[in-house]
N, C-alpha and C positions, 0 to 999 in steps of 0.2 A: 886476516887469512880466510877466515867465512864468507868475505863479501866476493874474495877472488876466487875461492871454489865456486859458490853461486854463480857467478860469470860466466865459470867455464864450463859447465854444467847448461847453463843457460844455453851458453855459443855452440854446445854440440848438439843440443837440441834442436835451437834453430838448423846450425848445417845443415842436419840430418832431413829435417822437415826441406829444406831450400832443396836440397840434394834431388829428394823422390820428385820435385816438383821440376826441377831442370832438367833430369835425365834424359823425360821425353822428348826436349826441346833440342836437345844435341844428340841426341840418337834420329832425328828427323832431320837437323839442318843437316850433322854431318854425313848419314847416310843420303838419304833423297834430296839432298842440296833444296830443302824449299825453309826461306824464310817466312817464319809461322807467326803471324803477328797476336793472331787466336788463342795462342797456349795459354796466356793467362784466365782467358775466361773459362778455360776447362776446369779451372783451380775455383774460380768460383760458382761455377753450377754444379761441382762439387759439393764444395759449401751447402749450397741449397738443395743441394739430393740430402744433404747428412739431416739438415731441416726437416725437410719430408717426411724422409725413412726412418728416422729416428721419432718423429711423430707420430708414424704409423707400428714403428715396432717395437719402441722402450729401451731401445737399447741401440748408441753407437755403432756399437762393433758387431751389432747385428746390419746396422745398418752399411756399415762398411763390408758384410759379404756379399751382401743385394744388389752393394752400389757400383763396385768394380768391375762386375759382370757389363751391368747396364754402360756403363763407362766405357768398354772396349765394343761393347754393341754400335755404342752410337758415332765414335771415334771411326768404327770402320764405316759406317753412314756418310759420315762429312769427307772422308776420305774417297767413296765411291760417286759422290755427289758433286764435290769440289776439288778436293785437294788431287786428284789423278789427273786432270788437265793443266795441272801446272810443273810438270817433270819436265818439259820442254821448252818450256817460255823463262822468260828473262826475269830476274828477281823484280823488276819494277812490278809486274803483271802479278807478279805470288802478292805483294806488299798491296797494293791493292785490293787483291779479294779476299785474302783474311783479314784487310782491316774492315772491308764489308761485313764480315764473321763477328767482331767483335760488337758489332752497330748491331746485326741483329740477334746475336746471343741478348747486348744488353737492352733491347726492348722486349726478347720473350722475358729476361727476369722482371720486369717492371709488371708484365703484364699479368704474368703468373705467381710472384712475389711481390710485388709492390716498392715503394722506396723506403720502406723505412726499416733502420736494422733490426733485426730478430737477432736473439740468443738462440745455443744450441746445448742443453744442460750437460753438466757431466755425470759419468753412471755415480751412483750411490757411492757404490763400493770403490770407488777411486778418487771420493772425495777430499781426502784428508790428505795429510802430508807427513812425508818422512823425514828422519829428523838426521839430516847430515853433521850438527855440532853441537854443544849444550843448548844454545840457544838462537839456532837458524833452524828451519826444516824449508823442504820441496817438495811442489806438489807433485802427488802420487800423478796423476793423469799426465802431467808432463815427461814423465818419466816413460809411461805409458805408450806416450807416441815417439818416443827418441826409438825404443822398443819396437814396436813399429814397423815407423821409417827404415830401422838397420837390418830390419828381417825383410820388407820386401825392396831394398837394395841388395841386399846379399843373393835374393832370389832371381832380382832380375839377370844381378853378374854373373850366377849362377849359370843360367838360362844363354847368356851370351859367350861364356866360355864353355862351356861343355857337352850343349846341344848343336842336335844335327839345324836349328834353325840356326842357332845364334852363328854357328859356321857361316852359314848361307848371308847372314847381315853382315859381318865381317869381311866376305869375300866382297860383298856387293858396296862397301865402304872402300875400297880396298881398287875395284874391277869392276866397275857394272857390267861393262859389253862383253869381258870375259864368261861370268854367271852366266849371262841369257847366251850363249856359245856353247854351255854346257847344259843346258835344257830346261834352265833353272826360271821360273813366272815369274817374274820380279815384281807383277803386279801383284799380285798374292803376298808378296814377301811385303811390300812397299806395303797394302793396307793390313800388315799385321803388325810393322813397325810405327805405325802413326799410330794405330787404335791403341797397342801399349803405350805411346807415350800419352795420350789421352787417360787414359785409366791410371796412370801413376799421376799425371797432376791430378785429374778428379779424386783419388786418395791420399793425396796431399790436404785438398782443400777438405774434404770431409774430417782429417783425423785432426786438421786444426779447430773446425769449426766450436767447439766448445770451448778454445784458448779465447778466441777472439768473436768478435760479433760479426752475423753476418750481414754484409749489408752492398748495396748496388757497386761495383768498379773494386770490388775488394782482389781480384787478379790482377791488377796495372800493375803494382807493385810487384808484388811477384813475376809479373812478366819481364818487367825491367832489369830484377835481382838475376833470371832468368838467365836470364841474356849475357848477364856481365860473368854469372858465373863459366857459361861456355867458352866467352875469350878466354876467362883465366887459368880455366883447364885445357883447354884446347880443344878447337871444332871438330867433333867426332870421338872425342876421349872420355869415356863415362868413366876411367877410373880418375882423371885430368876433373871430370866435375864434382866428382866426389873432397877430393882434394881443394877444390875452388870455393866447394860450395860449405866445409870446414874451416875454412882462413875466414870467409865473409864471416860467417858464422859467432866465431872470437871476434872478428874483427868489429860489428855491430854489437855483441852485449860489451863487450870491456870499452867502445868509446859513447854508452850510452852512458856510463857509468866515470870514467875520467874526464872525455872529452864531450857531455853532451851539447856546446854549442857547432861540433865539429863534426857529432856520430855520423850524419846522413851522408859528410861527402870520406869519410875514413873509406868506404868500401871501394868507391869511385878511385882512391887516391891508391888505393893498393891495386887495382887492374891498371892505372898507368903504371906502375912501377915493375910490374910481371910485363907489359906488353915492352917496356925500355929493355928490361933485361932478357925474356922471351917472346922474341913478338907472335912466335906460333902457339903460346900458352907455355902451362907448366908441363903437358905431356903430349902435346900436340905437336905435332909436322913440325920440323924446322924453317 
């Protein structure tokens, strides 16, 4: 019974971390219809900002006020630099120049970090662990980022249901020619929607950085996870990734644990099985 609390505890952990890190990736495909081959490597110069700033400031979650900022700065950069000449061209053309995005994200990391993995300590006071049964405990700092994760999810659904922007991304997921007919800069809208999803992966990757090591390509993964979670919620559906990116979630710590010669393709095996029974996702377009 301990090893399956552990599990699920684990698996919402994970979700949650997958969750902040896809959000932006299907709030951009499904809005601005661009596929983003990039988004992973936001998750890892993430990573490497938490390195940084956390070197420079003592502290994580200092470093994660510093880093978000900078995070939607530079998102709105790439978006005014690159990603706005691709609203009108054909997915091959987007697939191309953010996989150039990723070639040269990962030579600035090489250049600037180097190749070998670096750690990212955890605060003092979140070193220890709580004790879920007589004799299992959980680490505090996992806990930490579940925490986290579900506060700037909650913030960003927040932000999409009940603000005058999040209308405007709705409508424009929804209508684009409609919005721009009603007077509405979609250019504006379009790099405030990337630059957030930008800054939710890059605070993905910073609030993991102290789980894991950080080291060159460590976003591939996550880009891929990415990805699968948006099929299985449905393109456009943040409440569809929430949902996808909590079934991956179970679904990778319990077959690390029953089925580990099987864990890596369980998640694959669960988007066939959503895409036979919904092929628009679990909350997405029929």
């Amino acid at each position: 019974m301990d090893l399956i609390l552990t599990q699920i505890i684990n698996g919402l952990q994970y979700g949650l971390l997958i969750f902040l890190a896809a959000s932006g990736l299907t709030l951009v495909f499904g809005i601005m219809g661009v596929i983003n081959l990039s988004h992973g490597s936001f998750y890892m110069l993430g990573a490497y900002c938490a390195l940084t700033l956390t070197g420079m400031l003592g502290d994580i979650f200092l470093a994660l006020l510093v880093g978000i900022p900078l995070a939607f700065a530079f998102g709105a950069a790439i978006e005014w630099l690159f990603i706005r000449h691709l609203y009108k061209r054909d997915h091959l053309q987007q697939v191309l120049l953010t996989f150039g995005l990723i070639l040269i994200f990962n030579e600035l990391q090489r250049i600037f970090w180097g190749p070998q993995p670096q750690s990212v300590p955890v605060p003092k006071y979140l070193a220890g662990n709580i004790p879920i049964s007589e004799v299992m405990g959980y680490p505090i700092y996992r806990i930490a980022v579940a925490a986290i994760c579900a506060l700037l999810a909650l913030g960003m659904m927040y932000v999409i249901q009940y603000t005058r922007i999040g209308r405007m991304i709705r409508a424009g997921e929804s209508n684009r020619e409609m919005l721009e007919a009603l007077g509405v800069d979609t250019r504006w809208l379009f790099r405030f929607v990337f630059a957030g999803g930008v800054s939710l992966a890059a605070a993905a990757g910073m609030v993991a950085a102290p789980i894991e090591s950080v080291y060159p390509g460590i976003g591939e993964h996550v880009l891929i996870i990415s990805f699968v979670v948006v099929v299985i919620g449905g393109i456009g559906s943040v409440r569809g990734a929430f949902v996808g990116a909590l079934l991956i979630g179970l679904a990778d710590a319990f077959g690390k644990v029953y089925l580990p010669q099987a864990a890596s393709v369980l998640v694959y095996a669960l988007m066939a099985a959503v895409l036979v029974m919904r092929p628009g996702g679990l909350l997405g377009r029929a």
